[in-house]
VEXNUZA-719478 format. One line per field, with one value per atom (N, C-alpha, C): residue number from 1; residue in three letters; atom name; x, y negated, z negated. Coordinates in steps of 0.001 Angstrom, whole numbers, plus 500000, padded with zeros to 6 digits. Layout:
N
num = [NUM / ...]
residuo = [ALA / ...]
atomo = [CA / ...]
east = [X / ...]
north = [Y / ...]
up = [Z / ...]
END
This chain:
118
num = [1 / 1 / 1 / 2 / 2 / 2 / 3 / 3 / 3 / 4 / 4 / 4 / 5 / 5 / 5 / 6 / 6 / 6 / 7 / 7 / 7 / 8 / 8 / 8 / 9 / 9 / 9 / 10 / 10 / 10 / 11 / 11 / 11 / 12 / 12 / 12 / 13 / 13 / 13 / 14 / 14 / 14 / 15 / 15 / 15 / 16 / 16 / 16 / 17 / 17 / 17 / 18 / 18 / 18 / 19 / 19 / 19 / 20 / 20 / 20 / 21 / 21 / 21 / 22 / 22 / 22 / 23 / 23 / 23 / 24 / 24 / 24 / 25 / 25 / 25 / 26 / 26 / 26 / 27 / 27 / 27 / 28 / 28 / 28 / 29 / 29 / 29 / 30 / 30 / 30 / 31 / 31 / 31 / 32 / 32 / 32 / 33 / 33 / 33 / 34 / 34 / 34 / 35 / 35 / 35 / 36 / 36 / 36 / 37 / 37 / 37 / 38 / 38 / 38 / 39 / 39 / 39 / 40 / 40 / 40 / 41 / 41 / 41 / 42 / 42 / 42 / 43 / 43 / 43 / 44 / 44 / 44 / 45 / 45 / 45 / 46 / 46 / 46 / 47 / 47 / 47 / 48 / 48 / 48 / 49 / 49 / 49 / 50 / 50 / 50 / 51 / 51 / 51 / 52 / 52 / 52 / 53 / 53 / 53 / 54 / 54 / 54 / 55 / 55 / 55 / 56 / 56 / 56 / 57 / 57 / 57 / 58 / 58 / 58 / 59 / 59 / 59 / 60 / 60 / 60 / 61 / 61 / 61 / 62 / 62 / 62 / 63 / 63 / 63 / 64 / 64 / 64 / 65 / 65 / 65 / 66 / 66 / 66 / 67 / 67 / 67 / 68 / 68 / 68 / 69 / 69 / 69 / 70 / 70 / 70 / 71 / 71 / 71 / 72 / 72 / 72 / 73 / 73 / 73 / 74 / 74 / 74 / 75 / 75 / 75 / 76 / 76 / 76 / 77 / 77 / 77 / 78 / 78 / 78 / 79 / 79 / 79 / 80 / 80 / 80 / 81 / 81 / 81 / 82 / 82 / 82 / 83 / 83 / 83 / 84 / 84 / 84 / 85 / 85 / 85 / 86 / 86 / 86 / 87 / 87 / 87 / 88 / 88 / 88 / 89 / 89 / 89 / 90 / 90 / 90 / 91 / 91 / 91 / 92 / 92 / 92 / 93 / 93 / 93 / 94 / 94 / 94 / 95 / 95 / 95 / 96 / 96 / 96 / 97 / 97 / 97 / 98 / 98 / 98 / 99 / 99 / 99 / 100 / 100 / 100 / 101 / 101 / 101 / 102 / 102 / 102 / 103 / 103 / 103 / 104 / 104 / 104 / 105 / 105 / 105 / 106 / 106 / 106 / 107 / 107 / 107 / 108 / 108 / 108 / 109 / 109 / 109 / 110 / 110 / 110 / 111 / 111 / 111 / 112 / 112 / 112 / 113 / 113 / 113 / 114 / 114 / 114 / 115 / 115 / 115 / 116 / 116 / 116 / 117 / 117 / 117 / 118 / 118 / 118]
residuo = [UNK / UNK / UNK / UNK / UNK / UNK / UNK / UNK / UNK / UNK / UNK / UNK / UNK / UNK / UNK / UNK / UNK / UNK / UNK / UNK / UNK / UNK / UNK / UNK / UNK / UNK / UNK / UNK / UNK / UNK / UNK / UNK / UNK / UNK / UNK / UNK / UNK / UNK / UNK / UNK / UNK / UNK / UNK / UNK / UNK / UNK / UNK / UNK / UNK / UNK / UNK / UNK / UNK / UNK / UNK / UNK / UNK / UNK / UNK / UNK / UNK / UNK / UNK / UNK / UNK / UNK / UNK / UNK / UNK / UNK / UNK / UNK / UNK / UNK / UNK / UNK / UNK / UNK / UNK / UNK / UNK / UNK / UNK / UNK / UNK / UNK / UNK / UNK / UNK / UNK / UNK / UNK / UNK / UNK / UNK / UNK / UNK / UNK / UNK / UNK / UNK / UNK / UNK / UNK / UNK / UNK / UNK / UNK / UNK / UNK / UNK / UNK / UNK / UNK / UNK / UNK / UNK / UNK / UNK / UNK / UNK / UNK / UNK / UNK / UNK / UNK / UNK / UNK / UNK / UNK / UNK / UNK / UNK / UNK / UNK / UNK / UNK / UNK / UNK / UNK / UNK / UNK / UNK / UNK / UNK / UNK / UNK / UNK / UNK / UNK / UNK / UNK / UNK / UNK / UNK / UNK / UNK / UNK / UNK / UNK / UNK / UNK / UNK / UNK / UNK / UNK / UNK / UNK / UNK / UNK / UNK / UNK / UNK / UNK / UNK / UNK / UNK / UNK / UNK / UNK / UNK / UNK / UNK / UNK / UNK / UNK / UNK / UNK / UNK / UNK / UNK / UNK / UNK / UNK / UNK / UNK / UNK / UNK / UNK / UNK / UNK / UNK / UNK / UNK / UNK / UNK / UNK / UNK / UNK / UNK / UNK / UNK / UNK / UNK / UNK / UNK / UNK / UNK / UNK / UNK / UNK / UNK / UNK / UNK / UNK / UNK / UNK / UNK / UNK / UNK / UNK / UNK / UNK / UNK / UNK / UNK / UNK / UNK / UNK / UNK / UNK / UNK / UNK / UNK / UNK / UNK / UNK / UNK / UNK / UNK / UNK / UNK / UNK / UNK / UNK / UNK / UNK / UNK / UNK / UNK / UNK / UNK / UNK / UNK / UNK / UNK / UNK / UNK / UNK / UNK / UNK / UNK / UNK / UNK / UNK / UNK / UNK / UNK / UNK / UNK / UNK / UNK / UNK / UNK / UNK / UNK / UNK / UNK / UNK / UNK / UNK / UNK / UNK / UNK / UNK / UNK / UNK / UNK / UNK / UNK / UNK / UNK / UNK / UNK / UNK / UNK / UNK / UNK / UNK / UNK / UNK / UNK / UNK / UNK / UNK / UNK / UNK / UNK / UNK / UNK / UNK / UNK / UNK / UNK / UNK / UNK / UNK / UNK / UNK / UNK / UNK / UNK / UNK / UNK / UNK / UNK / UNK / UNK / UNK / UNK / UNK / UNK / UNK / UNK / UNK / UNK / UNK / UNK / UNK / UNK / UNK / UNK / UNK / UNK]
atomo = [N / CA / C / N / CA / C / N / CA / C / N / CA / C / N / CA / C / N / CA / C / N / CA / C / N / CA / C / N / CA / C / N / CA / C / N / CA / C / N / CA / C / N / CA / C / N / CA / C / N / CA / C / N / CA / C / N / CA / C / N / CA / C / N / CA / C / N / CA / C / N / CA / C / N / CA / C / N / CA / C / N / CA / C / N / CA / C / N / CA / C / N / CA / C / N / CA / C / N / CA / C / N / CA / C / N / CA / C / N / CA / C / N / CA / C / N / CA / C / N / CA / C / N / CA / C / N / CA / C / N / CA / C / N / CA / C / N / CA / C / N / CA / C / N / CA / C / N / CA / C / N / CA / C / N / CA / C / N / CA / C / N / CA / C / N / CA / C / N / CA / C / N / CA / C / N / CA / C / N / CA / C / N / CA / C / N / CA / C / N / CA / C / N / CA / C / N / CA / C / N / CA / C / N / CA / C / N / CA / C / N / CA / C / N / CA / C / N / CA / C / N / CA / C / N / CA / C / N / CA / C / N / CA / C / N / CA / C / N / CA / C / N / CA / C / N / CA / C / N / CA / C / N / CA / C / N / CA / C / N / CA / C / N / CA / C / N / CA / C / N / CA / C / N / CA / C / N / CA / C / N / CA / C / N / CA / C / N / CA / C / N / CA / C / N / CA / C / N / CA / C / N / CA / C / N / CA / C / N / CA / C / N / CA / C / N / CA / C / N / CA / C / N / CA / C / N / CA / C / N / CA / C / N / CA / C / N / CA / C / N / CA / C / N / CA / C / N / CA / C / N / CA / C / N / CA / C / N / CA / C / N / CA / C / N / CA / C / N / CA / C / N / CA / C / N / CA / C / N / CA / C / N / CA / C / N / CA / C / N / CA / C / N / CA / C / N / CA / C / N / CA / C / N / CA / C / N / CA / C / N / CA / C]
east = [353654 / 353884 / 352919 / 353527 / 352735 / 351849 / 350707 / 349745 / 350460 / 351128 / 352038 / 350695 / 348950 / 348022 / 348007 / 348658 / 348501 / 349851 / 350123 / 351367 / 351055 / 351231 / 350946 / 352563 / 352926 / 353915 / 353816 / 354654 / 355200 / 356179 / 355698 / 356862 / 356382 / 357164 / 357014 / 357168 / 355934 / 355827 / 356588 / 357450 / 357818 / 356676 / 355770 / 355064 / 354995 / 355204 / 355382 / 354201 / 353355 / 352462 / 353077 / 352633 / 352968 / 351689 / 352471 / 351497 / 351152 / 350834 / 350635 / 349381 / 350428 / 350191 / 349678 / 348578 / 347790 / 347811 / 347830 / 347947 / 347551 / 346469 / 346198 / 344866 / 344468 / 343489 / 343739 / 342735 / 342666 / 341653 / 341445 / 340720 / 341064 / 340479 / 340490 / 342063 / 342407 / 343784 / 345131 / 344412 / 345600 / 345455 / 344534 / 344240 / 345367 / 345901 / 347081 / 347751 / 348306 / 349960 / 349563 / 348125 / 347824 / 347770 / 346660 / 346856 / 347773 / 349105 / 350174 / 350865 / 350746 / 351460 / 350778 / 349468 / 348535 / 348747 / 348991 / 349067 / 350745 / 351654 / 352921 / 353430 / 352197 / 352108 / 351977 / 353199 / 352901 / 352213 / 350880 / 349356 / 349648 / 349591 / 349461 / 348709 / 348608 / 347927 / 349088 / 350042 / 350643 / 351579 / 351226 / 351680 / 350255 / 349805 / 348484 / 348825 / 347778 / 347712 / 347464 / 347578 / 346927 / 346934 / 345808 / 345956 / 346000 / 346433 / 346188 / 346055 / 344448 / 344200 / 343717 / 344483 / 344209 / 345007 / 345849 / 346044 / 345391 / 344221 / 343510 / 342446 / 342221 / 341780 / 340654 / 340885 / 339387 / 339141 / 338253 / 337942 / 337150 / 337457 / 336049 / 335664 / 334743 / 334085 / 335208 / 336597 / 337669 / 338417 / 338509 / 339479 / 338645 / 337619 / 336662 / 336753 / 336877 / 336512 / 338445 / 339413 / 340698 / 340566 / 340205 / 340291 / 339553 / 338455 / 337553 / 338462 / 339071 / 340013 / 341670 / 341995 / 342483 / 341954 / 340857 / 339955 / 339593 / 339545 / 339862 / 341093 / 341604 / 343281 / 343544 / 343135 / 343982 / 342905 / 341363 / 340749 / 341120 / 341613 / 342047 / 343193 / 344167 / 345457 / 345037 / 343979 / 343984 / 344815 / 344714 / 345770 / 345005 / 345229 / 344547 / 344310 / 343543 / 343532 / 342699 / 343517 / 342193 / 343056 / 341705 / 341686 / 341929 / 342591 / 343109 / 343071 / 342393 / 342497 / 341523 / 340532 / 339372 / 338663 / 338237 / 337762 / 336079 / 335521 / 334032 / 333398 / 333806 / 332979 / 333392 / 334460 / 335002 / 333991 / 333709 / 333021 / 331611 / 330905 / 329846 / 329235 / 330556 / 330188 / 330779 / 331006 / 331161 / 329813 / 329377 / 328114 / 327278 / 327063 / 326114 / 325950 / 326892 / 327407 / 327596 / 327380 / 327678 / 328486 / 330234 / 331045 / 332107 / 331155 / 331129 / 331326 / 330612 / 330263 / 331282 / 332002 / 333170 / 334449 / 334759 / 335984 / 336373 / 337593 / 337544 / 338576 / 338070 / 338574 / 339498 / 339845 / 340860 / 341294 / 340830 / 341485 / 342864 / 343723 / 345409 / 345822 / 347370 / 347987 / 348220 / 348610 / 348578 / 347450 / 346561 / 345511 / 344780 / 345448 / 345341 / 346086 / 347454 / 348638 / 347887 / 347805 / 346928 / 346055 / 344992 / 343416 / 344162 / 345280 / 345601 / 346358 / 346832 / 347580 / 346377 / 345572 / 344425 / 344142]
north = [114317 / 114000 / 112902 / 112079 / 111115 / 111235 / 110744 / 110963 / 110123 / 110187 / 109484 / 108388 / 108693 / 107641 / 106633 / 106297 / 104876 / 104878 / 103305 / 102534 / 101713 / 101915 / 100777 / 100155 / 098728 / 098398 / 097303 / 096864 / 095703 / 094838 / 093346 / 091998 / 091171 / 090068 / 089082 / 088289 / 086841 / 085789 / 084648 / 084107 / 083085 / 081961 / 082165 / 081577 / 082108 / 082978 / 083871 / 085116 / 084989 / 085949 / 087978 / 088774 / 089962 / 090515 / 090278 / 090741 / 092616 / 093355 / 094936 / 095042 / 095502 / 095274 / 096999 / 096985 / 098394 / 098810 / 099232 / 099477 / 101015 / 101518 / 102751 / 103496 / 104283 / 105464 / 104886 / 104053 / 104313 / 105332 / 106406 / 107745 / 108647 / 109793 / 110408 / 111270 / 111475 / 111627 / 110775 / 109685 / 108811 / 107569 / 107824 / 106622 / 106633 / 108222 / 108449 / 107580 / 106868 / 106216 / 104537 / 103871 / 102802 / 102859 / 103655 / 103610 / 103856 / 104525 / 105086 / 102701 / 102281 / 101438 / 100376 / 100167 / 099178 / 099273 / 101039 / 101323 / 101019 / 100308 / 100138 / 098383 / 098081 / 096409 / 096009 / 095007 / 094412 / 093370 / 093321 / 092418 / 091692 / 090382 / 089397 / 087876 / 086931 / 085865 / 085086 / 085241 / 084310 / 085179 / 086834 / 086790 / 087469 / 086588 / 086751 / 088136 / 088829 / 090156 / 090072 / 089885 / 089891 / 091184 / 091432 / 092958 / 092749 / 092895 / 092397 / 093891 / 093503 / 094427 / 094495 / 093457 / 093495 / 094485 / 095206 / 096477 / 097530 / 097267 / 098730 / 099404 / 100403 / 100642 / 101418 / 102128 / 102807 / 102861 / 102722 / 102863 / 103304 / 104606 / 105585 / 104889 / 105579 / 105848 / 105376 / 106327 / 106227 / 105428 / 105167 / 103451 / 102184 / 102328 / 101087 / 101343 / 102397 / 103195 / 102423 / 103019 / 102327 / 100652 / 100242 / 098819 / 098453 / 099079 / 098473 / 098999 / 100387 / 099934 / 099351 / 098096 / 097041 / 095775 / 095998 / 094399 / 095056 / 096036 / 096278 / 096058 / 096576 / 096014 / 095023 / 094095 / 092409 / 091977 / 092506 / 091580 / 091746 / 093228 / 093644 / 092647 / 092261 / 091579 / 090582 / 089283 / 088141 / 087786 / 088616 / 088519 / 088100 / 086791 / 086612 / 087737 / 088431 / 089515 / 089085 / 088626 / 088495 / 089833 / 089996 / 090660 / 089780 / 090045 / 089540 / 090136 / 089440 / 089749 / 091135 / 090838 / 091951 / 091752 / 092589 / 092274 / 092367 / 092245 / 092004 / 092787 / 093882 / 095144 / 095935 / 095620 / 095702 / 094842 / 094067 / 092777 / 093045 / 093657 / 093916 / 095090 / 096147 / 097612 / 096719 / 095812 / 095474 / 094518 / 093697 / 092983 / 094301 / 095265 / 095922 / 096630 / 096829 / 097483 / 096570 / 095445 / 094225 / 094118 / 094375 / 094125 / 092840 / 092026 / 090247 / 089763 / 090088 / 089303 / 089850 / 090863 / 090771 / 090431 / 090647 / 090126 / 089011 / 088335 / 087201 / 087688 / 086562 / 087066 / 085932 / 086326 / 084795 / 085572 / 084602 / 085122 / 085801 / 084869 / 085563 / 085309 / 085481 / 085811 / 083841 / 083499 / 081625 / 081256 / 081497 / 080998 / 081619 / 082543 / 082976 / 082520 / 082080 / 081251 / 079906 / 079179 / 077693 / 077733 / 078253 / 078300 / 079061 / 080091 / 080223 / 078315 / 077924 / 076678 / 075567 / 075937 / 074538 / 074895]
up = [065419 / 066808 / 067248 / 068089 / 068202 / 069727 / 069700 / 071357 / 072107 / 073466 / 074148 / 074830 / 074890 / 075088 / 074092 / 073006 / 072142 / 071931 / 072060 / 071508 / 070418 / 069474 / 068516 / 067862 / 068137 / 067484 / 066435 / 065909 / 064959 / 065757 / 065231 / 065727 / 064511 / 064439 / 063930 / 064802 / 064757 / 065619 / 065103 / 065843 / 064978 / 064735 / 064438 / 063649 / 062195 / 061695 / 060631 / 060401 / 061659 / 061500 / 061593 / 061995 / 061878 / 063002 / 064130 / 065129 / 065491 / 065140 / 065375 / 067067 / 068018 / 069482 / 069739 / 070046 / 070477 / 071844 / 072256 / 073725 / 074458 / 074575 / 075576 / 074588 / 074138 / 073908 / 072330 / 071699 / 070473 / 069486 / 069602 / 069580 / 068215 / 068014 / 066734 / 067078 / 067994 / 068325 / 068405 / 068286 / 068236 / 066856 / 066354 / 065413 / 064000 / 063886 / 062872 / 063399 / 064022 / 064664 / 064420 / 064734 / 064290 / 062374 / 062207 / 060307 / 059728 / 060128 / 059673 / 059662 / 060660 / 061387 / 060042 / 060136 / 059158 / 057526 / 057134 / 055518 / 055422 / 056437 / 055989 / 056104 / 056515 / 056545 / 054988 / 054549 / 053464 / 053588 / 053438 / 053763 / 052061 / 052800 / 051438 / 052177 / 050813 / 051049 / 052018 / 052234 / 053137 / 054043 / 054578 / 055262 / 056266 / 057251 / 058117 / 059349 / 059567 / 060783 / 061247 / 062692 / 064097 / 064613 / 064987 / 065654 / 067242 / 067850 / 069348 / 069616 / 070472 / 071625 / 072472 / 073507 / 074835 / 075520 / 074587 / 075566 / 075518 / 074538 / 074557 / 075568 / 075919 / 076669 / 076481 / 075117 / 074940 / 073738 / 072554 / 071680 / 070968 / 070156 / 069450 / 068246 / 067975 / 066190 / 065050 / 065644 / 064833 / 064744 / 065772 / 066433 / 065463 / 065529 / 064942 / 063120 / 062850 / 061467 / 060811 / 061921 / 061799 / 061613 / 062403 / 062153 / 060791 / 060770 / 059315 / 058292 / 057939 / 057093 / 056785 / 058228 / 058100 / 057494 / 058049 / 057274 / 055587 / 055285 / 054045 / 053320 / 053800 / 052982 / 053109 / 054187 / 053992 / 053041 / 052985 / 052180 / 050801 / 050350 / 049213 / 048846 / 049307 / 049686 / 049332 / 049928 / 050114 / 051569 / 052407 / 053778 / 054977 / 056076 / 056892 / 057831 / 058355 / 059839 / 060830 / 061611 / 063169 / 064211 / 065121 / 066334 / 067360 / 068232 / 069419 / 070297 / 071524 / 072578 / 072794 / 072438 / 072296 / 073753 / 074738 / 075780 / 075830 / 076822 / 076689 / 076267 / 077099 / 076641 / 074819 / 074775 / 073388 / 072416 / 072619 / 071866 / 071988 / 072794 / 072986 / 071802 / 071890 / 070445 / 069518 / 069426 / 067784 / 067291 / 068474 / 068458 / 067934 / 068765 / 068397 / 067150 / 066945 / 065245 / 064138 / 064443 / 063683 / 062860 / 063557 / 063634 / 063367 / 064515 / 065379 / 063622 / 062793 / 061423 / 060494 / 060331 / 059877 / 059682 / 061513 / 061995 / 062244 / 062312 / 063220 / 064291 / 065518 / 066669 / 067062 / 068476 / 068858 / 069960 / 071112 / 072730 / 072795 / 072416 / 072227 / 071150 / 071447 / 070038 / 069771 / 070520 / 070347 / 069554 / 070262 / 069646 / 068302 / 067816 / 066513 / 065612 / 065874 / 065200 / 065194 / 066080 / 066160 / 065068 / 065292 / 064225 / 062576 / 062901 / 061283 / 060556 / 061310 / 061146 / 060851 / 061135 / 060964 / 059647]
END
């Protein structure tokens, strides 16, 4: 059953990226429905992940523990992954956890397509 507090979906951008859009409580209750969403991404060298989460709204231990093993599998892959749309205070617990030095980031989803294109 899924926590009706997180939405996590799939699109393709026509840029060819594979955008996975988060949206509400990413928590030890809801983090099954994002990793379920990430371990079914076919992550390769040419097809890049954007995680967008400017819809998120809260993020635990687990939520962060979730994302690190996304940046594991694309690195396993050879697969580009940026975060999108990470907000301040979001950016601040990853600064502090030193986070900032793993990830790459990118205001929106444009501007993650742009900088993958350069």
């Amino acid at each position: 059953m899924t926590d009706p507090t997180l939405t996590a979906t799939r699109r393709t951008h026509a840029g060819g990226a594979t955008v996975l859009a988060v949206a509400g409580e990413l928590d030890h209750h809801t983090a099954p429905e994002l990793t379920r969403l990430i371990q079914e991404e076919p992550f390769g060298p040419a097809l890049p992940v954007l995680i967008d989460l400017s819809g998120l709204t809260y993020c635990d231990s687990t939520g962060i523990t979730v994302l690190i093993g996304a940046d594991r599998q694309a690195r396993e892959a050879g697969a580009p992954l940026v975060l999108v749309g990470v907000t301040a205070d979001q950016m601040h617990v990853f600064r502090i956890i030193g986070l900032d030095q793993l990830f790459t980031f990118q205001p929106t989803v444009e501007d993650a397509i742009e900088a993958l294109r350069a």
